[in-house]
Each structure stands twice: as C-alpha cells, then as structure tokens.
C-alpha positions in Angstrom: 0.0 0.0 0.0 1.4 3.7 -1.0 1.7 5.5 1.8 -0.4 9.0 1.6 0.5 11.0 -1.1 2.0 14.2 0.1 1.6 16.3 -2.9 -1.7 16.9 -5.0 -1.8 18.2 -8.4 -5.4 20.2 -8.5 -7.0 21.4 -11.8 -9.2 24.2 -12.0 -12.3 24.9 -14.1 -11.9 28.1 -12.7 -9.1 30.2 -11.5 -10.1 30.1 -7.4 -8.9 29.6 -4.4 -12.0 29.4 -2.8 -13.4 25.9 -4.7 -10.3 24.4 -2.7 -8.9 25.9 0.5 -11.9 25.4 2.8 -12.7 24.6 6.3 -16.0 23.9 8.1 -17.5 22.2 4.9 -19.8 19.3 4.6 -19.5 16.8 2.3 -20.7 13.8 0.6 -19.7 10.8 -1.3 -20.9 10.0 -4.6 -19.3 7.6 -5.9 -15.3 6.1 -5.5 -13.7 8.5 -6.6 -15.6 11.3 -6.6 -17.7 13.7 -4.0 -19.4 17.0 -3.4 -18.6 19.3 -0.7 -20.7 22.7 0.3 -20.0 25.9 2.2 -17.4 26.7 4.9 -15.0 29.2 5.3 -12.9 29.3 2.2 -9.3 31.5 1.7 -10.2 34.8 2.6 -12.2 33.0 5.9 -15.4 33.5 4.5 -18.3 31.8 4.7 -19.5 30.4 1.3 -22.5 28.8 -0.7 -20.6 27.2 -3.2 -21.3 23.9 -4.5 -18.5 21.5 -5.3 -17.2 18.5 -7.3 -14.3 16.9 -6.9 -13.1 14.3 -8.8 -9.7 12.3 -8.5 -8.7 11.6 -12.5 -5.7 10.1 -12.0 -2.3 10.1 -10.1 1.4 10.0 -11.7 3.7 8.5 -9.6 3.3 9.9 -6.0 0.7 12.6 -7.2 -3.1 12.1 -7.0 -4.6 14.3 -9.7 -7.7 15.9 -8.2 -10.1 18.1 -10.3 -12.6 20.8 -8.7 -15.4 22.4 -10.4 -18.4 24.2 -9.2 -21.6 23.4 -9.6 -24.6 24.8 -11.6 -27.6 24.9 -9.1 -31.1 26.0 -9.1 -33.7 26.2 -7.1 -34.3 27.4 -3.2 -30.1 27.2 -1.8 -29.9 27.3 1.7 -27.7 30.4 1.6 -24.0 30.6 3.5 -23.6 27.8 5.7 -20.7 26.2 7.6 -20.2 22.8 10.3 -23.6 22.3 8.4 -24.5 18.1 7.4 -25.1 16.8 4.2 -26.1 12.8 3.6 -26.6 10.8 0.8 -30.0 9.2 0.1 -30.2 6.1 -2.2 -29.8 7.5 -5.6 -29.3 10.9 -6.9 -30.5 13.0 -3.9 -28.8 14.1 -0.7 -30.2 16.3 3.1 -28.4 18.9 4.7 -29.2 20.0 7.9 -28.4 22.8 10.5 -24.9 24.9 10.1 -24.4 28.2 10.9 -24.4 31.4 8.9 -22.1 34.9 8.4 -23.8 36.4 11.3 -23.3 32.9 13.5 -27.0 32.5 13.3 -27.7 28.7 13.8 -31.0 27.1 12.0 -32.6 24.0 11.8 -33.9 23.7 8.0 -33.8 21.0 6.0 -32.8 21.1 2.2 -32.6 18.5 -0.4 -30.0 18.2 -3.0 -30.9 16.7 -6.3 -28.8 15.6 -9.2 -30.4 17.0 -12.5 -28.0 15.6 -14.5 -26.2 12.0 -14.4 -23.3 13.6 -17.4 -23.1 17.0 -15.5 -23.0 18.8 -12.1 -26.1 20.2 -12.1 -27.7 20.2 -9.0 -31.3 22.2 -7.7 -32.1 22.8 -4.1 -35.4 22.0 -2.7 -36.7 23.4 0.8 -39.6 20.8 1.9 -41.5 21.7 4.7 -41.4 19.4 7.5 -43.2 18.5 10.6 -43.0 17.0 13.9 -40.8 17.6 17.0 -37.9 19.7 15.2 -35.0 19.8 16.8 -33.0 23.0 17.7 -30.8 25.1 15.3 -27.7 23.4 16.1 -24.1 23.0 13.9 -21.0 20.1 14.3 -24.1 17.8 14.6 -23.5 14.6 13.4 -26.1 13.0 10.7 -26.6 9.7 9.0 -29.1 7.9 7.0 -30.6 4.4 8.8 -33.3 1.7 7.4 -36.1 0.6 9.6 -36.8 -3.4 9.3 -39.6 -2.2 7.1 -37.1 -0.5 4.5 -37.7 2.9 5.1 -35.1 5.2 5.6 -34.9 7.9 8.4 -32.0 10.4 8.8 -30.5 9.8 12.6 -29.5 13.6 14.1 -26.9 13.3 17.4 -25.7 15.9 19.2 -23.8 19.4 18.2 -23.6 22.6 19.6 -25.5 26.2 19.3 -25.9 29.7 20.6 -27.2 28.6 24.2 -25.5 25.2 24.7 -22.2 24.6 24.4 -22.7 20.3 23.8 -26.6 19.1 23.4 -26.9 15.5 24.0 -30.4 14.6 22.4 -31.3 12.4 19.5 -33.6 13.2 16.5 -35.0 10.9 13.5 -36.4 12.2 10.4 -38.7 10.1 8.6 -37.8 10.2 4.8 -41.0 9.0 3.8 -43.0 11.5 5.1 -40.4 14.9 6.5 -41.5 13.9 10.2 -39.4 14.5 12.8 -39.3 12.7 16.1 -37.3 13.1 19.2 -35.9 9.9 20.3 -36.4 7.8 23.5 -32.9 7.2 24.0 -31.8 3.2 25.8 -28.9 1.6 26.8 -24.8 2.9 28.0 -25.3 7.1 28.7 -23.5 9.1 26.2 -22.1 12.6 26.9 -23.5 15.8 25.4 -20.7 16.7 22.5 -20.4 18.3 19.5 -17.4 18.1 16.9 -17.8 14.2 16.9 -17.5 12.0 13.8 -19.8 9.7 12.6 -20.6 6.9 9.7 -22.5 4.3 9.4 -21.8 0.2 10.0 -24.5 -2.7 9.4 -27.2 -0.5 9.2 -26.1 1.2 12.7 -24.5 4.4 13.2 -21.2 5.1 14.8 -20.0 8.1 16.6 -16.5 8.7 18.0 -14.8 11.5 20.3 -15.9 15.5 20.0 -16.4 18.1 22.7 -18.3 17.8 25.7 -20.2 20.4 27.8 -17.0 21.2 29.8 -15.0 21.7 26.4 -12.4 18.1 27.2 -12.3 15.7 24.3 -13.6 12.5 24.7 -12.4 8.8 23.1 -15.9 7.1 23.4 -17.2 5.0 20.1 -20.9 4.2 20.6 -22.9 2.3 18.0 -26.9 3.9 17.7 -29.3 1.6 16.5 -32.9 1.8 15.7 -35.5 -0.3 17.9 -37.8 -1.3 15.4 -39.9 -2.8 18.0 -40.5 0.6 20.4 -41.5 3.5 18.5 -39.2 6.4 18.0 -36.1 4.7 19.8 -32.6 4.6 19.6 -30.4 2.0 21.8 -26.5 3.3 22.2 -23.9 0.5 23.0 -20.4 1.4 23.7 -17.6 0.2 22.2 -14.6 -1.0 24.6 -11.7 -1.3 22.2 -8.0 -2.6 22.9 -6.1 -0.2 23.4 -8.4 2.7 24.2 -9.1 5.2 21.7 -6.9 8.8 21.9 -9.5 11.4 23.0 -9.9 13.9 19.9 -12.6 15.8 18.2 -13.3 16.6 14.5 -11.3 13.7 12.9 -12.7 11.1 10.0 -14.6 8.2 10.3 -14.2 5.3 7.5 -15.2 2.0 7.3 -13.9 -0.3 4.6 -15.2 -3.8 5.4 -15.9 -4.6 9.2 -12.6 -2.3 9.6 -13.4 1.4 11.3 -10.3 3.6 10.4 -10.5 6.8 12.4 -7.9 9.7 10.8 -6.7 12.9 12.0 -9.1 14.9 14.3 -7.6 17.4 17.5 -6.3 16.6 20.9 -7.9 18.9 23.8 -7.7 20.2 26.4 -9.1 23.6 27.9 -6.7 26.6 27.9 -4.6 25.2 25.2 -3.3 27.4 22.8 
C-alpha cells in the first residue's frame, strides 16, 4: 500500500482559491472516486455557498490528480452555511441539515440536493417543509441515514452545539418517507453531550466517536446507535470498549472499509490550550 501522497496536483475549471482551501465544509460521497462538498470558510475566511465536485482523475507517480469544479444549481439554496451536514439518500439525492451562517446564526432547515444531470454537475435545491418535534438550530451535529426493518429510511441527528448550549446530547429521527421529525427515546450505555464528533454508518447502525463535551475536554468514546424497530421512536446506544483505548480527539474522519473502522486525524484537547 502507497503510503499517503503528500503532494496533489489540483486542476481548475476556474481560477479560485475558494473551490479548494476550505474549512467547516460538509461533504458527501458520490461515488469512489468522486464527491461534493458545500460551504465553509474558504481562503479569505469567509463563509461560502458554493457547490462542489471533486473528482480524483488520476495520479502520476506519488501525485493524485484531483479536479474541482463548481456546480450549476437552481432552485431554493440554503444560503452561506458552515459545520452544516449533508447525507446521501439512495440514488441521486442528498439532506443537509443545520450549520451556521455569516452572522453565526444557527437554523434547523432541512434542504434536499438533487442531481439534474447524471453527465453534468447540475444540481437544484429544494426546501420541503417538515413537521413533527424539530429539533433546535444546532451545527457540528452529526447525521446519517438508517433503514427501519420495514425499508424505510430515516436520517439519525446526534448531538452538536449552538448559541445557548455549548454540547446538546439529544437524538432526533427524520422520517424520509414523510419529512416527520421525532425526538428519540434514548436506551442503553449514557452518552455525553458533544459536539465536533465524527460519525458513519456500519451494518445498518450508526457510529459516533470523540468531540467536545459540555466542559469543552475531548472525549475517546465510540458508541454504535441503533434503531429499535420494536419501540416507536427509539434509539439504543452501546459502547464500544476497544483494545487499546481510543486517543481522545474531536473533528477527525470516520471510514469504514469492510468490518474495519479507520479513524484519521481529528484534535487533541484540552481547555486553555493554545
């Protein structure tokens, strides 16, 4: 195995900085290969709208060839957003959730992303209405997409941070079928309030690892969520004792490849550091 190329060639369709030095984006997976990221603070550390594609073409030798091209979009776009979530549905559409704006307003909206065109990125921004028990305006949530026994999908919300609390600890499921939230009776091992956690999702589960608590340490837990198809508008959390313990961190990646998790970068913590 190569180990991680330390140069990257990048080709423009356009002449910015902006499509690639960015921070506080959210992103999404479209295929190997290839995936979309929105918003964040870009260059000049401002928050952006900015939908884009990235593609790896190719590598010579050590060099991974990486193109970046912005979007076309229509429709209602959620405006400037950062430490906003975005996750893939089945096919060609994807939901962001929550974020921040430039005045460091948080909200709570839900948008969909849909693919107009298979060839091209060409993308339009719906802004459903939902219903239910909506959570708060929250950012550094994290989000991913579960099936019930029955098939249908729900998005799973955990956590994040906002204006008047510094961690929340709740649990949220949007039903895909019909834009329904619910708050979620939550069983099992207690979880801390965090935010700045990373997630992804394992045999239909969801995993969460490390972020910020309400006292601003970082944490090492890994907890699987799971739906309880049997008790309405449940989630069970089991945590995961791993050998050795997991380095306490916040903001890192979550991968899975197999039944392997592989857990890269992320921040150590502590208060009053630098």
């Amino acid at each position: 195995m190569h180990a991680l190329a330390s140069k990257i060639a990048l080709k423009h369709v356009q002449d910015s900085d902006e499509l690639v030095s960015r921070y506080g984006y959210s992103s999404v997976v479209l295929k190997h290969g290839c995936y979309l990221m929105f918003g964040g603070y870009g260059s000049t550390h401002r928050i952006g709208d900015s939908l884009v594609k990235v593609s790896m073409i190719g590598n010579q030798g050590p060099q991974v060839i990486c193109e970046f091209e912005e979007c076309q979009t229509t429709g209602n776009k959620p405006g400037k957003l950062a430490y906003c979530s975005l996750v893939q549905l089945e096919g060609s559409e994807s939901v962001l959730f929550g974020g921040y704006d430039e005045s460091c307003i948080e909200n709570n909206d839900i948008y969909i992303l849909k693919n107009l065109d298979a060839e091209s990125p060409k993308y339009q921004w719906l802004k459903p209405m939902t219903s239910g028990s909506i959570p708060q305006a929250r950012w550094r949530h994290s989000a991913e997409i579960i099936k019930h026994e029955s098939g249908n999908p729900s998005m799973i919300l955990f956590g994040g941070r906002n204006n008047d609390h510094f961690a929340l600890g709740d649990c949220y499921k949007l039903s895909l079928t019909n834009l329904q939230w619910h708050k979620c009776n939550m069983l099992g091992d207690v979880v801390q309030a965090s935010h700045s956690h990373s997630s992804v999702v394992w045999n239909n589960s969801m995993l969460i690892y490390g972020g910020l608590n309400s006292e601003d340490f970082a944490i090492n837990s890994l907890y699987q969520i799971s739906l309880e198809d049997k008790i309405e508008n449940t989630v069970r959390f089991k945590l995961i004792r791993t050998d050795p313990e997991l380095p306490a961190s916040f903001s890192s990646s979550c991968v899975i490849q197999g039944d392997n998790l592989f857990i890269v970068g992320g921040v150590k913590w502590t208060p009053g550091m630098p």
